[in-house]
Structure formats: C-alpha cells, structure tokens
C-alpha positions as CSV (number, residue, x, y, z in Angstrom):
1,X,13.7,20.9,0.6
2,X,12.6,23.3,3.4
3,X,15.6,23.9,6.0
4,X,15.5,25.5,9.4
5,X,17.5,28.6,10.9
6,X,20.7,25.8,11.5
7,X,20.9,24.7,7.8
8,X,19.4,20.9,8.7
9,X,16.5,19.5,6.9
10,X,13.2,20.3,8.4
11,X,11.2,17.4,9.2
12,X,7.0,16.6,8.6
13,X,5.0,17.4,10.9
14,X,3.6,13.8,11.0
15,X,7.2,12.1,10.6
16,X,7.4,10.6,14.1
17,X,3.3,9.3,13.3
18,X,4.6,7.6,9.2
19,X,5.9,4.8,7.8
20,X,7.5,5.3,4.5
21,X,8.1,2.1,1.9
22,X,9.2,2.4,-1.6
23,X,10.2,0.2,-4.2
24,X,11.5,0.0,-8.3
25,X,9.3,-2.1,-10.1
26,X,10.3,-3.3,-13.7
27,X,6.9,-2.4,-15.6
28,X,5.2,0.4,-17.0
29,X,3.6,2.6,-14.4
30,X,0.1,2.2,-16.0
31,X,0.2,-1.6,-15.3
32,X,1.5,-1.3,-11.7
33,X,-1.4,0.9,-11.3
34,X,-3.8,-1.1,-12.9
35,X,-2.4,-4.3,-10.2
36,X,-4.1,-1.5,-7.6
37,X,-7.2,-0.9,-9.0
38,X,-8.6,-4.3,-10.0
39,X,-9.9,-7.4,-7.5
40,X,-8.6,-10.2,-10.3
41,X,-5.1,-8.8,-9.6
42,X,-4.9,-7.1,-6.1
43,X,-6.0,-10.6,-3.8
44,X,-3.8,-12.6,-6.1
45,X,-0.4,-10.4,-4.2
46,X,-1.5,-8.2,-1.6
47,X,-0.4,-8.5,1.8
48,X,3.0,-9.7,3.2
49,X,4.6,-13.3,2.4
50,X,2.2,-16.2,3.8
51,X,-0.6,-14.3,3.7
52,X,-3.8,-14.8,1.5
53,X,-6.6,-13.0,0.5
54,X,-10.5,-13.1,0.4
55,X,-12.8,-10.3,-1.0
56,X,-16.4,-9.5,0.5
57,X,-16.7,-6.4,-1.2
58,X,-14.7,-4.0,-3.6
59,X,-15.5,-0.6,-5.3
60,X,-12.1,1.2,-6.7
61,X,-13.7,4.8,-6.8
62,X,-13.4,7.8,-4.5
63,X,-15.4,6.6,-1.8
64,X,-15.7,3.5,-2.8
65,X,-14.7,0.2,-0.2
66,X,-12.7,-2.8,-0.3
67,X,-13.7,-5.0,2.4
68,X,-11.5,-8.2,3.1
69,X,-10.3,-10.8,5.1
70,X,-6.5,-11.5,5.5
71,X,-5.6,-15.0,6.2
72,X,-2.3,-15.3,8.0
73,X,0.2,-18.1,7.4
74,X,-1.0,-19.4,11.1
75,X,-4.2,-19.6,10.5
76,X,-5.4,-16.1,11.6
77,X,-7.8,-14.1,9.7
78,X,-7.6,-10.3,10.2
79,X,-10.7,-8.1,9.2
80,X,-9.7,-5.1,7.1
81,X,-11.6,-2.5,5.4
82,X,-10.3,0.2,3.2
83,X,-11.9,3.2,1.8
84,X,-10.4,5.2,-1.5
85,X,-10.4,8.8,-0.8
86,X,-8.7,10.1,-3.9
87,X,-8.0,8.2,-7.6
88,X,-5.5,10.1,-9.8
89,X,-4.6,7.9,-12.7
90,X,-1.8,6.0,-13.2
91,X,-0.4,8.8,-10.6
92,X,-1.7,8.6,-6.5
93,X,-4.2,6.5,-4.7
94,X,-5.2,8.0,-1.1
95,X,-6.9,5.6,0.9
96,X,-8.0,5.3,4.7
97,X,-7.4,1.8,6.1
98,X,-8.9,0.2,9.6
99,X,-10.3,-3.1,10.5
100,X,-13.8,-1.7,9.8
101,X,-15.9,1.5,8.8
102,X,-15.9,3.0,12.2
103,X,-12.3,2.0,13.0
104,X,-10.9,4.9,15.3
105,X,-7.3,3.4,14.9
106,X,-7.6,4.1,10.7
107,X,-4.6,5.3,9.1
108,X,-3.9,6.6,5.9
109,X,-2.0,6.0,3.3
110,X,-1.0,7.4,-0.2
111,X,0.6,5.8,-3.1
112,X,2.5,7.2,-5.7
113,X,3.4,5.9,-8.9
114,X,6.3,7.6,-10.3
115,X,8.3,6.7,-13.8
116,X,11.6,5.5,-13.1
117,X,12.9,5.0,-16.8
118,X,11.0,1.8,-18.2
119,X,10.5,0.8,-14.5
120,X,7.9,2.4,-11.3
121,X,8.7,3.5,-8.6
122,X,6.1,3.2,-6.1
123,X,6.2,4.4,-3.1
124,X,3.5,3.8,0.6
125,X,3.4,6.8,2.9
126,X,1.5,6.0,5.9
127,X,0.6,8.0,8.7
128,X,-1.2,6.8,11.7
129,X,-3.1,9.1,13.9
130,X,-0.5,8.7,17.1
131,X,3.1,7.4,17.3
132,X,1.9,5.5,19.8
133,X,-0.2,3.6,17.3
134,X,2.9,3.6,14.3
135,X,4.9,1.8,16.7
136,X,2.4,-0.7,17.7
137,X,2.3,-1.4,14.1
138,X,6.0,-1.3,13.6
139,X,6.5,-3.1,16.6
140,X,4.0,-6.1,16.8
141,X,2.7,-6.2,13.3
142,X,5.7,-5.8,12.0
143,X,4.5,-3.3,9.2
144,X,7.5,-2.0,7.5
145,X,8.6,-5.3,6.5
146,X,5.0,-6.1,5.7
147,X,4.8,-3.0,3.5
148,X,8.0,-4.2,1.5
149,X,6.8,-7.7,1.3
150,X,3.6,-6.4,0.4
151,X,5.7,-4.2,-2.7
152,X,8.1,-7.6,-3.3
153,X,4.9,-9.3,-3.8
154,X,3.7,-6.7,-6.5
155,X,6.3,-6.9,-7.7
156,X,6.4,-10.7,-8.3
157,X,3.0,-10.3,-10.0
158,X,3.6,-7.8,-12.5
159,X,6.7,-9.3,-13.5
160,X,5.1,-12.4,-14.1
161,X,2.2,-10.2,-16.3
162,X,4.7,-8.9,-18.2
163,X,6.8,-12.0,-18.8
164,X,3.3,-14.0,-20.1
165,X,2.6,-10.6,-22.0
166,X,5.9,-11.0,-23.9
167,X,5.0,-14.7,-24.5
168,X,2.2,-14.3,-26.4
C-alpha cells in the first residue's frame, strides 16, 4: 500500500467518485463467473431484492451490449444498458453502465473474481464520473445496498446450482 510523507494510507484518486461492494461466495470461481457471462443465469438474479429482469439484447464480448429493462418491485421499469469493455476469464469483467448508449451519466465498473479457498470472493468497484453523481446514486438509488443485494442475490443462485449439482 502506497503511504504519504505522514505514514497514513494514500487514497485513489477517484475514491470520493467509487462505490466499493464485495462478497464470499461458496462456489468455485469459474461458476460464479460463468453466473456473469450467460443470459439463462444473469436475469434469473441480477438486480437488488424485488427487482426483475427482461433482456432485449445481450452479447458477453469486449464490446459487446446487454440491453435491459429492470422492473422494480413498484411497478417501475428502469432502462439500462451495459457495454463490456474488458473479458478476462474467470478473473475481471470491466464494463460501462448508463441508461442507454449515449448515457453521459455512465459509470464503470470492474469485477474481480478472486479464490478465497473453495469459496469467491467477488468484489464491484464503481466509479462514477462526479461525486456529485456517486452520491445521487448512494443517496436516492440507494446503490450500495443495491450492489450487496445484487451479490446476496448471486449468491442465492449459485448456491442453489451447486446444491442441484450435488443432487444429481
């Protein structure tokens, strides 16, 4: 860890723009990835608790675009729109995430996938292109506990994967 002249941690340069989520899930990091990269798994758990799901389009390469609509537990749908910018097996996904192509709110995110044991540990690092902006989220989206819902609800799903896997 990089220090200044005082001996106290030195801190990102985009640390007062991120939102940082991570979780320990119990399966092998290869499947937790593979919850990421496919359609038949990612709109059966992503998004926070309530929420659902619906696909218009989805390409899991560099480049490539995941455009959806989130239905909230009210009865709101939210446009969203996601392009991949970098794909490193079972290891990082890089992504830029706004309401649409042109979104100039986007932010990015990156996910690792580290091995914790027999268990992931995934982690969402998300920087938004102002503070103003990551508080907005923070603030009236309520995004960190989105983002951990949005991991517990991974979670959920690849335990349940592995638990029919060891059924059969």
């Amino acid at each position: 860890m990089s220090t200044t002249g005082q001996g106290t941690p030195a801190q990102s340069a985009t640390a007062d723009r991120e939102i940082v989520v991570s979780r320990v899930i119990d399966a092998p990091r290869e499947l937790v990835f593979e919850a990421f990269t496919e359609i038949r798994h990612l709109s059966q758990w992503w998004g926070p608790e309530g929420f659902t799901t619906t696909t218009r389009a989805f390409e899991f390469r560099a480049g490539g675009e995941w455009d959806f609509l989130m239905h909230g537990p009210d009865g709101t749908d939210y446009t969203e729109w996601i392009t991949w910018t970098e794909i490193v097996p079972p290891e990082r996904i890089a992504l830029l995430h706004g309401e649409s192509r042109d979104d100039p709110n986007a932010f990015d995110s990156v996910l690792t996938f580290e091995p914790d044991g027999t268990a992931t540990r995934i982690e969402m690092r998300t920087v938004f292109p102002t503070r103003e902006l990551r508080d907005e989220a923070v603030e009236k989206y309520h995004a960190i506990e989105g983002g951990q819902q949005t991991l517990g609800n991974l979670a959920a799903y690849v335990a349940e994967i592995v638990r029919k896997g060891a059924e059969d």
